[in-house]
Structures are given as C-alpha cells and as structure tokens.
C-alpha positions as CSV (number, residue, x, y, z in Angstrom):
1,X,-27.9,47.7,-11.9
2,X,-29.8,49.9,-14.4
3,X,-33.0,48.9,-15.9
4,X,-32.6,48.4,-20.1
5,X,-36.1,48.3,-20.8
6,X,-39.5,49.6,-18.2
7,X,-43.0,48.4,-19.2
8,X,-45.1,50.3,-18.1
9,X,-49.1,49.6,-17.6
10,X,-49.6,48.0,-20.8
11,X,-52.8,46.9,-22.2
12,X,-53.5,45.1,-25.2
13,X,-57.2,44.6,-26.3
14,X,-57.8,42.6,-30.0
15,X,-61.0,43.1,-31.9
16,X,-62.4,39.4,-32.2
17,X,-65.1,38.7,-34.6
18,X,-66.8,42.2,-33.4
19,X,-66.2,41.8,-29.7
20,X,-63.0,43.1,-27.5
21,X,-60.9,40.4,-26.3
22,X,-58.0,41.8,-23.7
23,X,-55.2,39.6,-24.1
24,X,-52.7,41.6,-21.6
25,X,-54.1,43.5,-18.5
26,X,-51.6,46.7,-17.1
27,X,-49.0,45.3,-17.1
28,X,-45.5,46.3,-15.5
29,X,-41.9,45.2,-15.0
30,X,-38.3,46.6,-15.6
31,X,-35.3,44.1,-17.6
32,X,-32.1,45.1,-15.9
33,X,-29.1,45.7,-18.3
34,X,-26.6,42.1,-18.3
35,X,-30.1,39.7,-17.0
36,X,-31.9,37.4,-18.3
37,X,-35.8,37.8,-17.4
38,X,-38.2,34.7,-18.7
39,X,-41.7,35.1,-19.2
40,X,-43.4,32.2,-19.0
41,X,-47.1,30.7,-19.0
42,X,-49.7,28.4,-20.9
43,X,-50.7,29.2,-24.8
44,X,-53.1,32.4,-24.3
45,X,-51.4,34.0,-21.4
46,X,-50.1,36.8,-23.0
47,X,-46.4,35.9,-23.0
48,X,-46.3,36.5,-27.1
49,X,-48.2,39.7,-26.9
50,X,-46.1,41.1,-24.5
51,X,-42.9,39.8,-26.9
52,X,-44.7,41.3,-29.7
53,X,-45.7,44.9,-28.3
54,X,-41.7,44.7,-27.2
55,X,-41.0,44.1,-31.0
56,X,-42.9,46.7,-32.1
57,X,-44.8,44.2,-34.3
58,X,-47.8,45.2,-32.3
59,X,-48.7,48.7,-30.7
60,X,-50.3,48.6,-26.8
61,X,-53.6,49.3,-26.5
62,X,-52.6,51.3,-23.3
63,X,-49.3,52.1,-20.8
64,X,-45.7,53.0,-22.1
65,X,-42.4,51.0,-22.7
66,X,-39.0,52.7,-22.2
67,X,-35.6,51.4,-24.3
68,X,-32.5,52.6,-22.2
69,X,-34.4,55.6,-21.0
70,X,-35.9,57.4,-24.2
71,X,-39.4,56.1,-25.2
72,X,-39.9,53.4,-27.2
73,X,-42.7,53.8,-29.8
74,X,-44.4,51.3,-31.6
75,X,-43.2,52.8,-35.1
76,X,-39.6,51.8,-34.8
77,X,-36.8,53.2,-36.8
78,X,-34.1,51.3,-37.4
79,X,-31.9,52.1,-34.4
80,X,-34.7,50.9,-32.6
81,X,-34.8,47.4,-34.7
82,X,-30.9,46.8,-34.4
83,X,-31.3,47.6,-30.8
84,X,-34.1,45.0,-30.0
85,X,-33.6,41.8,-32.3
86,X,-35.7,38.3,-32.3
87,X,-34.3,35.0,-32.4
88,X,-37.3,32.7,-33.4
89,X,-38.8,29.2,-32.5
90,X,-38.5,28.0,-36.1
91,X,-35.4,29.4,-37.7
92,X,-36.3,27.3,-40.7
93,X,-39.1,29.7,-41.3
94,X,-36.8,33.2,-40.7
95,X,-34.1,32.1,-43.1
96,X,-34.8,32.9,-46.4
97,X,-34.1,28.6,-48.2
98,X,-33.2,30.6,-51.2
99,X,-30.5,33.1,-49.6
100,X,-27.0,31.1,-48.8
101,X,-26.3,31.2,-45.1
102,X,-23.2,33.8,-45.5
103,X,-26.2,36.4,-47.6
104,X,-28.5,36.3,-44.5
105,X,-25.5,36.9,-42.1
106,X,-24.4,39.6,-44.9
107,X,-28.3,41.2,-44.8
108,X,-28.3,42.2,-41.8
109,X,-24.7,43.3,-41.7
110,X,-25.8,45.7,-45.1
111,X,-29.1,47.1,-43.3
112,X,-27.4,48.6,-40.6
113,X,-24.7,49.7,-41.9
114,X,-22.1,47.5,-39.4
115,X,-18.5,47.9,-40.6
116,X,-17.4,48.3,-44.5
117,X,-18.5,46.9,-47.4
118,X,-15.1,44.9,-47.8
119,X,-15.2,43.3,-44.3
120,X,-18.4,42.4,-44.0
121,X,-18.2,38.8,-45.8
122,X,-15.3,38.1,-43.3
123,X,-17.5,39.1,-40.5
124,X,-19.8,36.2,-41.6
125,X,-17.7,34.0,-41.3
126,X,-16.2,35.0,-37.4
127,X,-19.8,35.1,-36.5
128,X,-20.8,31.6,-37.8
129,X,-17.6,30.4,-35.6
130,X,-18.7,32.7,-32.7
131,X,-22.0,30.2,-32.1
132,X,-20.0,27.0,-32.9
133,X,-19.8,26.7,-36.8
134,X,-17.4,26.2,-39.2
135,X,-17.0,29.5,-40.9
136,X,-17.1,27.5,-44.0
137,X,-21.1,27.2,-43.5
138,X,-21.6,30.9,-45.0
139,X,-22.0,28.8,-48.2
140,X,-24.9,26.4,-47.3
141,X,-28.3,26.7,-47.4
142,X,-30.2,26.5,-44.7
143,X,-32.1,23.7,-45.5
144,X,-28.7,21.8,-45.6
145,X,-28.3,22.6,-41.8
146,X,-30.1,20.2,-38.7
147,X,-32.4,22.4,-36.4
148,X,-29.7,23.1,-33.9
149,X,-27.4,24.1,-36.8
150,X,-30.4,26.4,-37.8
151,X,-30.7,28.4,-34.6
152,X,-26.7,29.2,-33.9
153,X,-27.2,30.8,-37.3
154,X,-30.2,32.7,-36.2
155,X,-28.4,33.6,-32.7
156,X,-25.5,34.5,-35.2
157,X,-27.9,36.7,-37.0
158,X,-29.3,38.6,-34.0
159,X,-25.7,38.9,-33.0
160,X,-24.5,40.5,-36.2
161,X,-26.7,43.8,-35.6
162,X,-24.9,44.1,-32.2
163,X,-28.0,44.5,-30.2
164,X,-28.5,45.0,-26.4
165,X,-32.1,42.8,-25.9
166,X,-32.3,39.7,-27.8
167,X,-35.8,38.2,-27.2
168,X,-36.0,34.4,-27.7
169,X,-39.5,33.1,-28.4
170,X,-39.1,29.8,-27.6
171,X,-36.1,29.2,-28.7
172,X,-35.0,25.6,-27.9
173,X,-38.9,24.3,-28.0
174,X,-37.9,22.4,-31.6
175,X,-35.1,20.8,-30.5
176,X,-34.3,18.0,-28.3
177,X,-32.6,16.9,-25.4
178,X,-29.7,17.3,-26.0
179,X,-29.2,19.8,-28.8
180,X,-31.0,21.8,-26.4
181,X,-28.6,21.7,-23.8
182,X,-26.2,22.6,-26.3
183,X,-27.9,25.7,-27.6
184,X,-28.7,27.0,-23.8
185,X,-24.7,27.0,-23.1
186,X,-24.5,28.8,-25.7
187,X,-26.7,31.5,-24.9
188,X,-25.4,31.4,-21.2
189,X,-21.4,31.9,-22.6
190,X,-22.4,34.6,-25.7
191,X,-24.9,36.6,-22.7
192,X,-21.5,36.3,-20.3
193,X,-18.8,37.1,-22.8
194,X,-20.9,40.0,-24.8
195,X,-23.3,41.5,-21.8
196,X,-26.0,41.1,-23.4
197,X,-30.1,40.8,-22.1
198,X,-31.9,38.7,-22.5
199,X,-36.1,38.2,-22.8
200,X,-36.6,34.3,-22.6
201,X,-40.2,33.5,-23.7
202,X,-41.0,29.9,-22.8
203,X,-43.8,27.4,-21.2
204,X,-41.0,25.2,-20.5
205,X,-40.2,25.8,-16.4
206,X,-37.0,23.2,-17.0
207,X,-35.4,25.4,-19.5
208,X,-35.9,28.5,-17.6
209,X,-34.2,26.9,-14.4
210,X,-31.0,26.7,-16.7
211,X,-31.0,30.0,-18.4
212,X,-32.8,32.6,-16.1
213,X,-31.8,35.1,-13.7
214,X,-35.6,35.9,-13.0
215,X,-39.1,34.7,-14.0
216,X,-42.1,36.5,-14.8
217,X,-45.5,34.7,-14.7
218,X,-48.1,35.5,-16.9
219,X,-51.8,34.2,-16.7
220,X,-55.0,35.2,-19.3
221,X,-53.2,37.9,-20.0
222,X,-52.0,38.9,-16.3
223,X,-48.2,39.3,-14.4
224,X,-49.2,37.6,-11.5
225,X,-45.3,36.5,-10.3
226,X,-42.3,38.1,-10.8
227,X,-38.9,37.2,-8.8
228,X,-35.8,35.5,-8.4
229,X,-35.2,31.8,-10.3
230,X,-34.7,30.0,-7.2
231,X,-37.4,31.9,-5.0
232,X,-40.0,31.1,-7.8
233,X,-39.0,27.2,-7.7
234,X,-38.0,27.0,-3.8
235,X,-41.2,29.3,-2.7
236,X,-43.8,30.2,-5.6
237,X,-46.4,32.1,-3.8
238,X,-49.4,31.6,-6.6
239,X,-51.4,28.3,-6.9
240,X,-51.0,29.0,-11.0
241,X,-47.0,29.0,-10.3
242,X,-47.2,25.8,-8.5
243,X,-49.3,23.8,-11.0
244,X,-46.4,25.1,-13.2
245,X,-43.8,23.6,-11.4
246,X,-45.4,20.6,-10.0
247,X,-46.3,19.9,-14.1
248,X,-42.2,19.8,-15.1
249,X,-40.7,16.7,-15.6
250,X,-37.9,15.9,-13.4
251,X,-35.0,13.5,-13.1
252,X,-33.2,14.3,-9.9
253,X,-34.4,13.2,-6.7
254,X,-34.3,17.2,-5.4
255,X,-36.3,17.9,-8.2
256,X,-39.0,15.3,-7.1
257,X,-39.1,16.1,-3.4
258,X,-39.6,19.7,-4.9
259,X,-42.5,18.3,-6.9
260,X,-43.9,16.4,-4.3
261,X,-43.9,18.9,-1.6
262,X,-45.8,21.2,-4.3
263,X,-48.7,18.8,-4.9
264,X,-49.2,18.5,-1.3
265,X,-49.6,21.9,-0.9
266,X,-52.2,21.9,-4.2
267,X,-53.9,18.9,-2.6
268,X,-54.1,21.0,0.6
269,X,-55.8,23.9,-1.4
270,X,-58.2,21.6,-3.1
C-alpha cells in the first residue's frame, strides 16, 4: 500500500499572552492511500492542530509533511486545496444561509475548474443524490435542511472537488444516534465505491470503532499510540488509551467485559 500523505517531525509552538505554548511535539505518521486513519484525544491534545497544519490553515513550527510524494507547503495553491478538502463539525456554519444549496455545490465546481460551464448545474444535482438527497435539494437553503441533511451536503461539497484526503473534524459530533449511524455508512460506502482517505478527527472512541482502519492517539500535544482498530481496543498498550476506552459507553455485553477488564487493569496501576 503506498503512503498518501507522511508527517514528518512536526512541531507546533503558539505564542500565548507572551509566553510559548507547544501544542504538538515531533510528531510523525504516514495515511496510506484507500484508509481511514482517526486521530483521536481530549480537547487540547493536539488532534485540531495537527488537522489544521494538514489544512494548511496553520504552518508547523518545525518537521515536514509530504502530499503523494512532492512536499506539501503551508502556502497552498489550489491543486493543493482541491486535493486535501474539509468536511466540518457544523456545516450550518460552512454553508453560506444566503447561497441556495445547488450555488455552494456549483462554487466549488467553478473554482476548480471541474467539467464545463454547461454541466456543472447537472453535476449538482447527481452529487446531492450521490450522499442520499433528492437532487431536487439544489434549490433549498440550507437552513431549510436538518443537521444530517446539512452534512451529506457538505460531504457532497468535498466530493465535488474530487479530492484524494477528505479530513472530517468531528463530523457526526452534532448529530444523534441515529442520524449518525446514517451519516458513518455513508462515509464507509462513498470511501469504498470512490477510494478515497480518509483523516477522522474525533474524541468519540464509539465512532471510530465503526469507521476506522487505524487510530492515532494524541495527548498534550503528543502521538503516543498508533495501530490497528482492533489491536487499540482488544490491547491498548498506554494507560491514557485505556481511560479512553474504559470512558465509552457501551451496549453490548462484549463491549462491557471489554470495559471491565480495562478498569481492572487501571485499578491495578493505581
């Protein structure tokens, strides 16, 4: 399998009112083309940087990242940006309410250039039915839309640029239950028909158990786990990984011997 994107001994340092503040620490892992790699961890452990400095919205302090094998520079051109797109946590807040949902769809279509002029309205409407709308949406606004409506459109959008790494930033957080559900398959059928990577930033371990192929563990600002889905539930090897896991809710009764066998081996650390 060949690696899409390398990180490569990134730091990130902020200025804070006048002192340094790392927030990632050298940092390093590949994303093999076709997987899905989720980085997870508690607020302040560096998952969004990491997302970020892969956006380009912010540049590393230190260390390198790679984009199928030429450098990747933190002043992207827009190759770069169709390449690499972001579905975000609140598509209410990426959709422009004043732009109909067939004009955002359109936008990106017109940036980069994808097919002609005349085609690109119908290509709206077979993306809207790609992610489970009615093609007949491109009309509405998004505030006439529910949340899960919202975020096939965004997944739509990031779809339309024909990008190779789609990073979700907590993508099904807003959601519940069950729209949530709905919206994983989703991502699990479009990754499997269109071979596309993902980056699956959560602090949700019972999403990631349905989505990824592999986890990455970040703490204050540090990869301290990387592996295999199952080997990270079935045999974590860090006591941060474990207070992960043994903190997810669960509803089967494998999931609670899993849970319970966990805190025994926290209580046996104490």
């Amino acid at each position: 399998m060949s690696r899409l994107l390398s990180v490569s001994s990134v730091s990130k340092t902020f200025e804070v009112n006048g002192r340094a503040v790392q927030a990632l620490d050298n940092i390093s892992f590949d994303v093999v083309k076709g997987e899905c790699l989720a980085i997870v961890g508690e607020s302040g452990s560096g998952k969004s940087t990491i997302a970020n400095i892969i956006l380009g919205i912010y540049g590393a302090t230190s260390g390198s990242l790679t984009f199928d094998g030429a450098a990747l520079p933190t002043k992207r051109t827009k190759e770069h940006r169709r390449g690499i797109q972001l579905v975000q946590q609140n598509p209410l807040s990426s959709l422009n309410p004043r732009r109909s949902i067939g004009a955002s769809l359109r936008l990106a279509l017109d940036v980069h250039d994808i097919g002609d002029k005349a085609g690109r309205a119908a290509r709206t409407g077979q993306l809207l039915e790609e992610v489970g709308l009615p093609a007949d949406f491109r009309t509405r606004s998004p505030s006439a839309l529910s949340g899960g409506q919202r975020q096939r459109v965004a997944i739509a959008r990031a779809l339309a640029c024909q990008s190779e790494l789609v990073v979700l930033d907590e993508p099904t957080s807003a959601l519940d239950v069950l729209v949530q559900a709905r919206v994983l398959k989703l991502l699990k059928d479009l990754k499997q028909a269109r071979g596309l990577t993902y980056i699956f930033i959560t602090h949700d371990l019972s999403v990631v158990r349905n989505i990824a192929d592999r986890v990455a563990v970040f703490e204050k600002g540090k990869l301290i786990e990387i592996a295999e889905t199952e080997t990270i539930f079935a045999n974590p090897n860090h006591v941060y990984t474990r207070r992960l896991i043994g903190a997810v809710p669960v509803v089967s009764q494998e999931e609670a011997l899993l849970r319970d066998r966990i805190m025994e081996q926290e209580n046996g650390n104490a």
